[in-house]
Backbone as JSON Lines, residues from 0, in Angstrom:
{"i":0,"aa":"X","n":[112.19,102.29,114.22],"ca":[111.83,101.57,113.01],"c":[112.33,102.31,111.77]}
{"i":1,"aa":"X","n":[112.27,103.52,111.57],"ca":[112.82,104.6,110.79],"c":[114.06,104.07,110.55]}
{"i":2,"aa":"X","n":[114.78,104.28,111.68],"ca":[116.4,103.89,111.29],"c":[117.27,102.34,110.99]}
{"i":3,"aa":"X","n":[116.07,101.32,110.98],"ca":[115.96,100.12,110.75],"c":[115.81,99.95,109.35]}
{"i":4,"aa":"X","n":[114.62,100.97,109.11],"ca":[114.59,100.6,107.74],"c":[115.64,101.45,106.72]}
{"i":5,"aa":"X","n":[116.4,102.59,107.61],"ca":[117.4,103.17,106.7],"c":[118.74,102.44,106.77]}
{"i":6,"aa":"X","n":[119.17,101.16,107.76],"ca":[120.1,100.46,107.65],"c":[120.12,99.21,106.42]}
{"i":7,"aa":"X","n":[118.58,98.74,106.76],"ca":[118.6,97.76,105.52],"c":[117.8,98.8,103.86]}
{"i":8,"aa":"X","n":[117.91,99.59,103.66],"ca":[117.93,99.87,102.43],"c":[119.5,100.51,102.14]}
{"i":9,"aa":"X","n":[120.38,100.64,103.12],"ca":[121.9,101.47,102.91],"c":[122.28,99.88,102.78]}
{"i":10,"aa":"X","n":[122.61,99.08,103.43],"ca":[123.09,97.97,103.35],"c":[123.13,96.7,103.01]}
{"i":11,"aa":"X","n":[121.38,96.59,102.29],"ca":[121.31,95.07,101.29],"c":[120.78,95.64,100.2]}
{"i":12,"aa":"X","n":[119.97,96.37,100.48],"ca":[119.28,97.32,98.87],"c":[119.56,98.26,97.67]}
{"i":13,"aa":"X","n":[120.63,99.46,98.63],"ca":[120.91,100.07,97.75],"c":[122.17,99.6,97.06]}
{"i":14,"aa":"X","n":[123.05,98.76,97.48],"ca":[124.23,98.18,97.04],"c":[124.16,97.35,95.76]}
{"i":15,"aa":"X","n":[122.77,96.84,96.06],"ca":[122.4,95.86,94.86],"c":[121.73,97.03,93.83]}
{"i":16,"aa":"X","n":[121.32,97.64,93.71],"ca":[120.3,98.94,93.02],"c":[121.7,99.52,92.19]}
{"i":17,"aa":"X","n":[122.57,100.13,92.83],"ca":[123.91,100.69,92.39],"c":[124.88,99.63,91.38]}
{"i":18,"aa":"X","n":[124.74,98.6,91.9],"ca":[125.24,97.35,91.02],"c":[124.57,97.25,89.97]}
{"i":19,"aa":"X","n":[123.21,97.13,89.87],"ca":[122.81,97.05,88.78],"c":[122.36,98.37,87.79]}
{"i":20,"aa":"X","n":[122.38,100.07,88.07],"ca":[122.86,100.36,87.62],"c":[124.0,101.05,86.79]}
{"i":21,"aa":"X","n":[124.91,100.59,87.44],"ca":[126.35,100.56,86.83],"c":[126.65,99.96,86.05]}
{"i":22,"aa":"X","n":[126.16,98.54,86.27],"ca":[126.54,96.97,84.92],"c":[125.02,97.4,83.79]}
{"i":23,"aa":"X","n":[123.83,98.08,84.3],"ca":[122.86,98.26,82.78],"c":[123.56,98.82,81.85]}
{"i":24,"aa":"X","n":[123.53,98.08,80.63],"ca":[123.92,98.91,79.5],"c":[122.6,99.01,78.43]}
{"i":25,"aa":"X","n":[121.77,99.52,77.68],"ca":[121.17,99.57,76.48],"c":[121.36,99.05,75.73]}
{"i":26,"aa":"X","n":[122.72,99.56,75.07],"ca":[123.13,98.9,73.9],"c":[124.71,98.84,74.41]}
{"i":27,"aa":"X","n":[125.7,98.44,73.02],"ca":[126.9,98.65,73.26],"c":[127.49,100.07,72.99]}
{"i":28,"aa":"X","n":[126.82,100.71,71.96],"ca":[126.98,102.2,71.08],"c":[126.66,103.05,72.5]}
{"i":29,"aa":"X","n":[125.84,103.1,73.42],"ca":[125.43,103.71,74.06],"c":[126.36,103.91,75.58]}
{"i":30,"aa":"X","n":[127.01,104.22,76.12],"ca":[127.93,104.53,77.22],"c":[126.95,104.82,78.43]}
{"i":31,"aa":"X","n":[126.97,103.97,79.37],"ca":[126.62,104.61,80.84],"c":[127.18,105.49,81.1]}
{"i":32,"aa":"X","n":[125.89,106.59,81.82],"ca":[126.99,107.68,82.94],"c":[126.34,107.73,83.55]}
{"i":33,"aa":"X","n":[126.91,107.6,85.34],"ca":[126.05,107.65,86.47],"c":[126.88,109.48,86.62]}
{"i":34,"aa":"X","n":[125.52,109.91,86.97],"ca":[126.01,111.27,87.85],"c":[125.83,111.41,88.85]}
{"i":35,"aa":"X","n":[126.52,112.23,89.89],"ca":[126.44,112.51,91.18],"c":[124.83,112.89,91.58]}
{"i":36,"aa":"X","n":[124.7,113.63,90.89],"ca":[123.09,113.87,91.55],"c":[122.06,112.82,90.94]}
{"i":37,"aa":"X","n":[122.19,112.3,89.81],"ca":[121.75,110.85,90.19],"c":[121.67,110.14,90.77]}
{"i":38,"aa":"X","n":[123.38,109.83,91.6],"ca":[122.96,109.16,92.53],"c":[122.45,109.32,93.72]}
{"i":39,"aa":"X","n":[122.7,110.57,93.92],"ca":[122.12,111.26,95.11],"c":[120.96,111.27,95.22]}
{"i":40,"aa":"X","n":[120.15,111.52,94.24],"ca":[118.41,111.29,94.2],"c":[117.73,110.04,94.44]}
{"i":41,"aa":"X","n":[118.58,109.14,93.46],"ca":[118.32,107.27,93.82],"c":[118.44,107.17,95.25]}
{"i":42,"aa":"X","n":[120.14,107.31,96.15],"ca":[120.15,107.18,96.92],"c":[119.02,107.62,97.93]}
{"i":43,"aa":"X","n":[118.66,108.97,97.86],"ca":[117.79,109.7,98.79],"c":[116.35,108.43,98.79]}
{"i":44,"aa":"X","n":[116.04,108.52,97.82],"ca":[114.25,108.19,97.29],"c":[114.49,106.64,98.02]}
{"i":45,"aa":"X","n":[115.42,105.58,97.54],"ca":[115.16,104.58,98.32],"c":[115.55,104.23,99.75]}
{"i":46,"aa":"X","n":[116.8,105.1,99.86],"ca":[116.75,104.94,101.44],"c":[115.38,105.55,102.21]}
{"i":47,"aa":"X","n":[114.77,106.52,101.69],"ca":[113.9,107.64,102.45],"c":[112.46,106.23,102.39]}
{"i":48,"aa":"X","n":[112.13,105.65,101.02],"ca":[111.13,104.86,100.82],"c":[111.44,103.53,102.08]}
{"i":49,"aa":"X","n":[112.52,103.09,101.95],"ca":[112.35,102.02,102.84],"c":[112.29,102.13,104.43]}
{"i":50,"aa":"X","n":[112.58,103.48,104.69],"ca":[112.67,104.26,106.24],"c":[111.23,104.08,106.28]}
{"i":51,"aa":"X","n":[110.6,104.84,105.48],"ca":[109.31,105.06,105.52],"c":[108.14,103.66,105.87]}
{"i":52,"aa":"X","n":[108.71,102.24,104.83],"ca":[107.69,101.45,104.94],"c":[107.99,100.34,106.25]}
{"i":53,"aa":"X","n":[109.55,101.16,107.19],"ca":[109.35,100.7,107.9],"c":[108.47,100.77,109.18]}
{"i":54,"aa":"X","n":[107.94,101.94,109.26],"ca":[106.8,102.81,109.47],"c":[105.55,101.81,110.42]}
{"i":55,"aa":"X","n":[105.02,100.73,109.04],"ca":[104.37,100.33,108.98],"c":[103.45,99.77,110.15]}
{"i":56,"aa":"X","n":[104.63,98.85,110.73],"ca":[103.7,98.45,112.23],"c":[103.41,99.45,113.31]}
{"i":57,"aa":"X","n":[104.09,100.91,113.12],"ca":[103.53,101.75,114.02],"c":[102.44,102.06,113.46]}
{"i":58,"aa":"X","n":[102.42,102.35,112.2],"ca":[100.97,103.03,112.05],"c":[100.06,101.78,112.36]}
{"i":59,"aa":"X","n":[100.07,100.64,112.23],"ca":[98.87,99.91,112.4],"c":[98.74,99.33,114.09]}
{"i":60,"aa":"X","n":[99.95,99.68,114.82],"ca":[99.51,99.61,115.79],"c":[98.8,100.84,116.43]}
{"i":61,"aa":"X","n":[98.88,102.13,116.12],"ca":[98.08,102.96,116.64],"c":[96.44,102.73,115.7]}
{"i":62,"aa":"X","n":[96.63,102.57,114.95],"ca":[95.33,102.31,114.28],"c":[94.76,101.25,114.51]}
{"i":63,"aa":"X","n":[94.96,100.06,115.68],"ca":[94.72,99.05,116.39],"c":[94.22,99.9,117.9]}
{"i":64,"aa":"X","n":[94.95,100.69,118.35],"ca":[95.11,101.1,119.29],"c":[93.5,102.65,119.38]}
{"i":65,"aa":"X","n":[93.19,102.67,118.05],"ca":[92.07,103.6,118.19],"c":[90.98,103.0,117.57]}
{"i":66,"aa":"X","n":[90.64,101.14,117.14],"ca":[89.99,100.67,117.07],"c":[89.8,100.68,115.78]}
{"i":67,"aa":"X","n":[90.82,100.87,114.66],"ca":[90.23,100.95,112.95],"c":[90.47,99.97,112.74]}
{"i":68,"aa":"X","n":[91.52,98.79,113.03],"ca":[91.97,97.86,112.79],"c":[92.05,96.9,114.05]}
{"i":69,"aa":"X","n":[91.58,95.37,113.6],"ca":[92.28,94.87,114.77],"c":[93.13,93.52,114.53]}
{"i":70,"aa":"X","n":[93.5,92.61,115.24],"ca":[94.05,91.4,114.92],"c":[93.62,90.77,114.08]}
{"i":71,"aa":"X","n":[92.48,89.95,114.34],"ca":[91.66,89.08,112.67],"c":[91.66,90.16,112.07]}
{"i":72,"aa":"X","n":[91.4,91.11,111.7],"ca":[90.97,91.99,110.08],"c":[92.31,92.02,109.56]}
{"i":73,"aa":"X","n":[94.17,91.94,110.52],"ca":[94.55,91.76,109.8],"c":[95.1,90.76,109.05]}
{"i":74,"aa":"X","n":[94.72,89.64,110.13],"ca":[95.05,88.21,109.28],"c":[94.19,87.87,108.47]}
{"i":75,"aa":"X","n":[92.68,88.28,108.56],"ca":[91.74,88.01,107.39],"c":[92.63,88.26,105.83]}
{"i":76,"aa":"X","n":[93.14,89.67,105.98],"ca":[93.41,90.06,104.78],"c":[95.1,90.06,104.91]}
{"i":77,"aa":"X","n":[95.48,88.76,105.19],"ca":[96.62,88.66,104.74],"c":[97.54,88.35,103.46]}
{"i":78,"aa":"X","n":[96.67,87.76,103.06],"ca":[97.48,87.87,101.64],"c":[97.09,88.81,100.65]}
{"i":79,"aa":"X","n":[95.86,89.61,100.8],"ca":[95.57,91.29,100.34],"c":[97.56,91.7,100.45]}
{"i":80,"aa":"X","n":[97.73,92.21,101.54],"ca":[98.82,92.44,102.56],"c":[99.94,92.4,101.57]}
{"i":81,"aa":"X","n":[99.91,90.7,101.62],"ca":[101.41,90.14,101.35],"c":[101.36,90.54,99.61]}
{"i":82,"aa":"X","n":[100.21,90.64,98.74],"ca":[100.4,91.07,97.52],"c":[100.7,92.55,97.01]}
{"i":83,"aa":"X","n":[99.94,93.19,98.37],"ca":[100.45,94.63,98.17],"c":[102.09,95.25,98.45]}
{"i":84,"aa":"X","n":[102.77,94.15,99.16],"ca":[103.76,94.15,99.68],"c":[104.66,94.17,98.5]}
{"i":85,"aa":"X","n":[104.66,93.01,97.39],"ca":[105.34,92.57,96.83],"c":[105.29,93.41,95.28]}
{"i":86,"aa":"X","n":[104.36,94.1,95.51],"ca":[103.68,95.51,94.48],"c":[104.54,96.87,95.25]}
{"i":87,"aa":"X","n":[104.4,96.85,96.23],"ca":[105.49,98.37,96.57],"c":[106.79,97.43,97.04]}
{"i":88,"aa":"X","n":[107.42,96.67,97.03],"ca":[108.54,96.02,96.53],"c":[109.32,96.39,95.42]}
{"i":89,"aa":"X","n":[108.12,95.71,94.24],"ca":[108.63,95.89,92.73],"c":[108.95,97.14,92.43]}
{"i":90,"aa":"X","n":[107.74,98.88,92.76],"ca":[108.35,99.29,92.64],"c":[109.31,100.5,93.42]}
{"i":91,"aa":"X","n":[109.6,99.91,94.62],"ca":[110.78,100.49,95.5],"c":[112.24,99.99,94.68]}
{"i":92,"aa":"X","n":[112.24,98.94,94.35],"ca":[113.38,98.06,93.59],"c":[113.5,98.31,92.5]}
{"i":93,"aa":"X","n":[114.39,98.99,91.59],"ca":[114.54,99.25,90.23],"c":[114.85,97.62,89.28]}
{"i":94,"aa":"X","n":[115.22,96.67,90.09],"ca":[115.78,95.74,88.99],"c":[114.56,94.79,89.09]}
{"i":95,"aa":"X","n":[114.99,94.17,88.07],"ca":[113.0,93.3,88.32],"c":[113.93,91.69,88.23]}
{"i":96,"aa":"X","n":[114.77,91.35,89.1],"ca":[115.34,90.4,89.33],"c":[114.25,89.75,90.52]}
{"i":97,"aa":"X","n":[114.32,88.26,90.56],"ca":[113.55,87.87,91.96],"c":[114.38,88.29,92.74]}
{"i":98,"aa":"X","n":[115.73,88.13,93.26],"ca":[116.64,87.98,93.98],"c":[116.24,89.56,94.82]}
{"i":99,"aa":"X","n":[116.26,90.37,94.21],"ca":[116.12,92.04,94.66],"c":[114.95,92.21,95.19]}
{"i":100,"aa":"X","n":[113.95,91.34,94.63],"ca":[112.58,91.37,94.9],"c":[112.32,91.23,96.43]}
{"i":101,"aa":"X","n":[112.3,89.64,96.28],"ca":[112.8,88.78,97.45],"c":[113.26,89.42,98.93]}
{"i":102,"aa":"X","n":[114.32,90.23,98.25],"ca":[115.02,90.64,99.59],"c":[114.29,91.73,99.92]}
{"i":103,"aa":"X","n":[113.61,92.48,99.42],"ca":[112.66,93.37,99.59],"c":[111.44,93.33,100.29]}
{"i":104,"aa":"X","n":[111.16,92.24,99.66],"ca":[109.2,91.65,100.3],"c":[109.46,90.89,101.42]}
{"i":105,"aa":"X","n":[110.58,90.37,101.46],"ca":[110.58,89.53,103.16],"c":[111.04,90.24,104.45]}
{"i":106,"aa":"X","n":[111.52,91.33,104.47],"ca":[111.5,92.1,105.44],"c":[110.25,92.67,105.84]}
{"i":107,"aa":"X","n":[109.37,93.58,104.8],"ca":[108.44,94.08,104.7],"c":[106.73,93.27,105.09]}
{"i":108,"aa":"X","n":[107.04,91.49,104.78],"ca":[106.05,90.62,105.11],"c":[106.25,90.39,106.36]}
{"i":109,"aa":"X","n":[107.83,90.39,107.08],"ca":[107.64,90.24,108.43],"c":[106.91,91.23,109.34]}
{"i":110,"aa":"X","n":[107.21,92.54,108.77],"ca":[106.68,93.41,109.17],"c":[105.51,93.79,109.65]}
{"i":111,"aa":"X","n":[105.1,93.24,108.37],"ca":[103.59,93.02,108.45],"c":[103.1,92.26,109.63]}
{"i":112,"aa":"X","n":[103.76,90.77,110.15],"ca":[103.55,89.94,110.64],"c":[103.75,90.38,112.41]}
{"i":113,"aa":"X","n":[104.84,91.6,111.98],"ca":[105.09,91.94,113.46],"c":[103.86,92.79,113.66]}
{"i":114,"aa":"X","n":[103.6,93.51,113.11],"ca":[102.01,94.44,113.18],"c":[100.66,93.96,113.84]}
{"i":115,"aa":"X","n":[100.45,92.21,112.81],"ca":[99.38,91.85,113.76],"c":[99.64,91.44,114.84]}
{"i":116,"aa":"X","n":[101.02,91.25,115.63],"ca":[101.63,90.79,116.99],"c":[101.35,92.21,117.76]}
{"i":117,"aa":"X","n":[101.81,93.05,117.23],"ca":[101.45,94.53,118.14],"c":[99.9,94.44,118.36]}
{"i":118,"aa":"X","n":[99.02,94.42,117.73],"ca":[97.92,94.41,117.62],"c":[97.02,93.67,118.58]}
């Protein structure tokens, strides 16, 4: 799951993240400069964040699996879930476009969805 979630943040996320900031400008007086360890840090933090929240259905299947959680508690609070989702979405995603959003929270809602299936 780790390396699932480091394929889709290398390959739909960070491409779009890098796009947009390359094309941000401030003003016109003002010149972008991306630096190497800029990007290296961006790069790191969101590939490492989205590895991470792919995480997710393991931890709740072991936490199913030692009785903290179970199937209904997590469909009870599914849209708890799906709003918190779309809250560490916004800010895993630097651009506050839907489009970036979007592609963010629907991996992460399936996720979710695969969780109460483990469960």
């Amino acid at each position: 799951m780790l390396y699932l979630g480091v394929l889709v943040g290398y390959f739909l996320v960070f491409p779009m993240t890098l796009q947009f900031l390359a094309n941000y400008q401030l003003s016109d007086s003002i010149q972008n400069q991306l630096s190497l360890s800029s990007y290296i840090d961006n790069f790191t933090e969101l590939i490492g964040a989205m590895g991470i929240t792919f995480e997710i259905p393991l931890l709740l299947w072991l936490l199913g699996l030692f009785g903290v959680v179970n199937k209904d508690m997590l469909k009870k609070y599914r849209r708890h879930a799906f709003l918190a989702v779309v809250i560490l979405a916004a800010v895993i995603t630097p651009t506050g476009d839907p489009f970036t959003l979007t592609l963010v929270s629907l991996p992460l809602c399936l996720l979710y969805e695969l969780s109460i299936r483990l469960c």
